[in-house]
N, C-alpha and C positions, 0 to 999 in steps of 0.2 A: 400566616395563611393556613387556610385545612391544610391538613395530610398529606405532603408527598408521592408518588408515585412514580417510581425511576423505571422505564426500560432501555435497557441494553441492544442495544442491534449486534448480532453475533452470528448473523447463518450465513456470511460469506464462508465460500470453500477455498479462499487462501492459494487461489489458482495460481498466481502473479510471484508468489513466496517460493513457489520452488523449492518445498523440504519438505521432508517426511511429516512433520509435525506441524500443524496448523500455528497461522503466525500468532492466535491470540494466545498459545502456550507455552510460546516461546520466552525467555527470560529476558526481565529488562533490570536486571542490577540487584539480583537476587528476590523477585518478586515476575511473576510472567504475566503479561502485557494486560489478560482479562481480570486479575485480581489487582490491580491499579484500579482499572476504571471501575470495578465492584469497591471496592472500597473509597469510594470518591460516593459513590448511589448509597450504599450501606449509613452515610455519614449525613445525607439529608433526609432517608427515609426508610432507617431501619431496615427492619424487615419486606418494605411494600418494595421489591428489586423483581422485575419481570423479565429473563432472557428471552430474545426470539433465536433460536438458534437453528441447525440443520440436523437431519440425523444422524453423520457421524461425528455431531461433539456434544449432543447431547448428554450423553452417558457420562461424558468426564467432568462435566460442569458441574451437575449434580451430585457429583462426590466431592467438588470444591465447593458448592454452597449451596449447602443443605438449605439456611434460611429460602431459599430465593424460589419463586415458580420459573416455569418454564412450558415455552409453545415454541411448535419445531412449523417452521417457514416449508413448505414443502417444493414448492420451484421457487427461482429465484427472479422472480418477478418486479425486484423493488425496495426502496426503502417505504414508500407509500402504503403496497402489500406486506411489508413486513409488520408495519404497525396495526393494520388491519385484521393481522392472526391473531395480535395479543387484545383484541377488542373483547373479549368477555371478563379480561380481567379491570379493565381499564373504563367502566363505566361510570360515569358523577364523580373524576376524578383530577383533580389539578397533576398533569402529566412530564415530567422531565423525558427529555430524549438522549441519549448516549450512545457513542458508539463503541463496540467489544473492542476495535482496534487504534483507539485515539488513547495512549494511556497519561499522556501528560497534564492533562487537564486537572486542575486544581478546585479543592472546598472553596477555595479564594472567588473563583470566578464564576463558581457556579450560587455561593453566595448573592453578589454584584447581581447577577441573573435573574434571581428569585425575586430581592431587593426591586431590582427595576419592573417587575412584572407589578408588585403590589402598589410602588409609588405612583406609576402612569393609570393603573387602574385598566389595562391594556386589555384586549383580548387574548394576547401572547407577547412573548417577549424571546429574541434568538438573540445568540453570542456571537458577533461579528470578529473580525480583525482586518489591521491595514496590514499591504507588505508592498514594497518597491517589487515583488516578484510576482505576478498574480497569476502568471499562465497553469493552469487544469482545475483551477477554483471556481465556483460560481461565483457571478459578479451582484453583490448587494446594490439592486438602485432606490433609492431612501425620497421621501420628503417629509421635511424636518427630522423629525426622531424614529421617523416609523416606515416601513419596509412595503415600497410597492410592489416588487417580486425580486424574483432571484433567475440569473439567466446560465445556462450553462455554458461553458467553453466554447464547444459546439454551436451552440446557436449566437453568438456573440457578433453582432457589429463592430465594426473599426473604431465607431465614439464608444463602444461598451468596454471593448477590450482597455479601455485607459481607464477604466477603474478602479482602483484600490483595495476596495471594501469587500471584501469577503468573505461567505459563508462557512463556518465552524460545523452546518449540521446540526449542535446544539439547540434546542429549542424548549420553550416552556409552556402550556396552554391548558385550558378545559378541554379533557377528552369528548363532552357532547358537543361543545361547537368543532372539533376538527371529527368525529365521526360525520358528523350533520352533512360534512361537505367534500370528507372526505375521497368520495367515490366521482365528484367531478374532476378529478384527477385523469389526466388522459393517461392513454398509454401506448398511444398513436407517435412513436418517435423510432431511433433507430436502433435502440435494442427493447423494444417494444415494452418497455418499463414502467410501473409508476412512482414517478419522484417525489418523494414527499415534498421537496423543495418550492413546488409548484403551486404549494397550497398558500405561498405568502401574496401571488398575484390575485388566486380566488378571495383571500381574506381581503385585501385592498379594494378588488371589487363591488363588493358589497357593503362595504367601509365598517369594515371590521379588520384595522389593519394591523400587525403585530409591531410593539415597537425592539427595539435594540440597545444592545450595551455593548462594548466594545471589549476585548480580552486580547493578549499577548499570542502572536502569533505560534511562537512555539510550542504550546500549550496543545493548538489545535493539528499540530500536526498525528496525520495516521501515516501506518504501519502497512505499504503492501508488498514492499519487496525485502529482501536483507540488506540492501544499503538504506534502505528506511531504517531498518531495527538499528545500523551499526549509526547512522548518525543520530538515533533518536536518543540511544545509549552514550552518545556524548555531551549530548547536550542536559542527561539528568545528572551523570556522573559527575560535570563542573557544577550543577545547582548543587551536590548533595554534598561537592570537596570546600567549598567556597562557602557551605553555612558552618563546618567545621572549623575551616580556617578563621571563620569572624569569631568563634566562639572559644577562641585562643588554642588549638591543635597546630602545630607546625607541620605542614607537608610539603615536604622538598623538589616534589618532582610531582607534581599532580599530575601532570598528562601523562608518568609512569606508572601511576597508583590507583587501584580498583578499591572500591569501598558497597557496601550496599546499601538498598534505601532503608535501614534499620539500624545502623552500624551509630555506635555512641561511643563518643569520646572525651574525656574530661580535660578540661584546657590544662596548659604545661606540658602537655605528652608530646611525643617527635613521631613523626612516620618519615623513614628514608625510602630513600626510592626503590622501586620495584615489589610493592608490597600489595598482596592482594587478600582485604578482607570479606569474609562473606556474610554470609544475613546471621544473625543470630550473636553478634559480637557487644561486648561493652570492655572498655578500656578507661581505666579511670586514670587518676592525674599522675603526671611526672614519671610516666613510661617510656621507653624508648621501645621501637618496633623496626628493627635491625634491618637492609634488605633483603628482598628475595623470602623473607617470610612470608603464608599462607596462616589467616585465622579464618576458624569455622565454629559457631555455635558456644561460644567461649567468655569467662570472665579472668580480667587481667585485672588485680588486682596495683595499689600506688607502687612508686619506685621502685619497678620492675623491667628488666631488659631482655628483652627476644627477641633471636637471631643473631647474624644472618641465617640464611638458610634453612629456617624452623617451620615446623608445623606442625601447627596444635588444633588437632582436631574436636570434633564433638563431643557436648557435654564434660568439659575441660572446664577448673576452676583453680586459678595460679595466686597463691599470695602475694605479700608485700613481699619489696626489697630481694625478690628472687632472679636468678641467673637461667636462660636457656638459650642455651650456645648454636651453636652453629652446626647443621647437621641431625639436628634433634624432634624427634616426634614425640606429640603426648596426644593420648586419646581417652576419654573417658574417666579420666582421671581428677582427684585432688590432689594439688602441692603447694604445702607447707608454707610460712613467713620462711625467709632467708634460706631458702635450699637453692642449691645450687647443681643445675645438669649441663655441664659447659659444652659439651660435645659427643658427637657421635654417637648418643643411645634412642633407645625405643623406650618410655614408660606406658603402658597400655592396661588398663581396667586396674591401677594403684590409685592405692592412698599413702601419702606421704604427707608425713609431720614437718616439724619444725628443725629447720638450721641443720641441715641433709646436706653431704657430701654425694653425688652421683657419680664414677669415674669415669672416663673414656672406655665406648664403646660395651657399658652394659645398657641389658636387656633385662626384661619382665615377659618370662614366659609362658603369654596369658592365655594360651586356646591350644586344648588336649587333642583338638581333629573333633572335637565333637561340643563341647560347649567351653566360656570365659570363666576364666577363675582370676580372682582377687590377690594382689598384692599388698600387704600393708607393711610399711616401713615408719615403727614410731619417731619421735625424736632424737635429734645427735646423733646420729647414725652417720657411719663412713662406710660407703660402699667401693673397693679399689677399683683398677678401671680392666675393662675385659670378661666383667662379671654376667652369670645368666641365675636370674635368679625363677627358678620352676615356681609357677602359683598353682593350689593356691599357697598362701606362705604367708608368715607375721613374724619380720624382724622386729624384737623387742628396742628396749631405748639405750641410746648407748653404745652399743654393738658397734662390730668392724668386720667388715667384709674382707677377707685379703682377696687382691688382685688373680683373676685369672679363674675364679670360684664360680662353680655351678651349685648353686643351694639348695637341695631340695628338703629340706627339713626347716619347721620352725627354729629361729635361734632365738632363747636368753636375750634378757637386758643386758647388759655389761658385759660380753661373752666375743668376744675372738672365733671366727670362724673361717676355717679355710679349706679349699678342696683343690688337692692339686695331685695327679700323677710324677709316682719319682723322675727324674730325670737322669736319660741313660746316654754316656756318652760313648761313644764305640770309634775300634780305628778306624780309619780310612782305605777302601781296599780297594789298589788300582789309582790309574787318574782319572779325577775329574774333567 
């Protein structure tokens, strides 16, 4: 078919949400709720992505996507009038509808979408679902394949109310036949609105009538309260543990374990319970991920073990066959094949080489009060435990930390280094 043309409906003000921050920016599994459903538009029509939005989220839209235009809905008049603002972008244009707050909806379905618009040769085509639940849905009433109207909750008869088939909102059409007719859209109802929904009995009227495909009801569920976001958030978090699990990752406790919709993991690897990873993660094969660890922005190299207790923050890059214990943060950092940080330290803006001894309870003391300096730790290195080592700093290869040492000086390859105050033992005066 021509050229794509998505717009987003986005100028709800989030009244229902009750938070400080509008629901479509809210986080859905390391991604927030409007960059799902842009990225679902972005995937059938590039750059042709039209938000109608309100004035206060304007401004923050447009720093998340530059590609896309945007027309701000000035009352809130409607889904009917919302598409009505974005009409000078939307002229001689095969038109997708989307909502900012439905983020589950899939390429899958909106493919099926497309597909069914071109095969019936339709004048439109909307995304249906059945559910055993139908109450505050509009009710699809159909003959054969094609959609005589749509009726709201509200206005529902007793034989209406047993319908099943319900409207998604999603829709597909030529922007000059829904202009053309647009505006017979009433707006004589009780919040004196106009529903675009309304437009599928004018199309039937005229016998121009849209037909339908059918999609997963989940998919179509939106976002207006936070027990919307907290169930919306369970039900992606099992799609997103359950392709992991097929793909051979072991997770032990999935209703324990956060993952994000980015997060990759190479089969043979283990997740124990209580483990929360965040966007930005890849975990390759035959690692172990200890509980109660936190990954963020991170590569985990093969047969590697971390945690319990760990966390490994941003821009983090862990070799093979390395050890990170229990209690241990690394940020910003490279470490080494076969190094090992079993417990209790901070590694922060290092680089570490290969087959590293880390001891209990050292440190990399990476930030003066006023900017980060570099740790580099070559190969074979034993660091004792209780060590702070002042960056910036380059322990050469070889080398040996004794325990309890503050390093501030570059040390030698092969060089023994220790810092320690004598030790004074004095009597006892009085009881204790």
């Amino acid at each position: 078919m021509k050229k794509l043309t998505t717009v987003i409906l986005a100028a709800g003000n989030s009244s229902r949400f009750k938070h400080n921050k509008s629901k479509i920016f809210q986080d859905l599994s390391g991604l927030s709720i409007i960059e799902h459903v842009y990225n679902v538009a972005k995937n059938v029509s590039e750059k042709n992505v039209i938000f109608v939005c309100n004035k206060n989220n304007i401004l923050e839209l447009k720093k998340k996507f530059t590609n896309a235009k945007f027309v701000v809905q000035r009352k809130q008049q409607g889904t009917g009038d919302a598409i009505l603002t974005a009409k000078k972008y939307l002229r001689n244009k095969n038109v997708l509808i989307l909502f900012g707050d439905v983020p589950l909806i899939t390429i899958s379905s909106i493919k099926k979408l497309i597909k069914n618009y071109n095969r019936n040769n339709s004048f439109g085509s909307m995304l249906a679902f059945n559910t055993n639940n139908p109450y505050g849905y509009g009710r699809v009433k159909t003959k054969g394949n094609f959609v005589t109207s749509v009726i709201e909750e509200l206005n529902l008869n007793l034989e209406e109310k047993k319908i099943n088939l319900c409207n998604s909102g999603v829709m597909l059409c030529n922007s000059n036949l829904l202009f053309s007719h647009i505006n017979k859209i009433s707006s004589m109802n009780l919040k004196k609105e106009k529903h675009l929904p309304d437009i599928f009995f004018i199309f039937n009227n005229i016998k121009k009538s849209f037909s339908y495909v059918l999609g997963e009801e989940e998919e179509m569920l939106g976002v207006n309260t936070i027990e919307n976001l907290i169930y919306l958030d369970k039900i992606f978090q099992k799609k997103l543990k359950n392709n992991l699990i097929k793909e051979g990752v072991i997770i032990q406790q999935p209703d324990n374990t956060r993952v994000s919709y980015d997060t990759k993991i190479k089969k043979g690897s283990i997740i124990e319970p209580f483990v929360t990873i965040k966007k930005g993660v890849f975990i390759n094969k035959d690692v172990i991920i200890k509980s109660h660890t936190i990954l963020e922005q991170c590569i985990i190299n093969k047969n590697t073990n971390i945690g319990p207790f760990a966390r490994i923050r941003p821009n983090t890059k862990i070799g093979q066959n390395v050890k990170i214990g229990n209690y241990v943060e690394v940020k910003n950092s490279t470490i080494g094949n076969n190094t090992s940080i079993s417990h209790l330290s901070y590694i922060g803006d290092g680089n570490l080489g290969k087959n590293i001894n880390i001891g209990a309870g050292t440190i990399t003391c990476n930030y003066d009060g006023k900017n980060k300096h570099k740790t580099i730790i070559k190969d074979n290195v034993f660091v004792g435990s209780n060590c702070s080592l002042v960056a910036p700093i380059i322990i050469g290869k070889n080398s040996i930390i004794g325990a309890g040492s503050v390093i501030t000086k570059n040390i030698p390859s092969n060089h023994l280094a220790i810092e320690r105050a004598e030790i004074k033992i004095l009597r006892k005066r009085g009881k204790i």
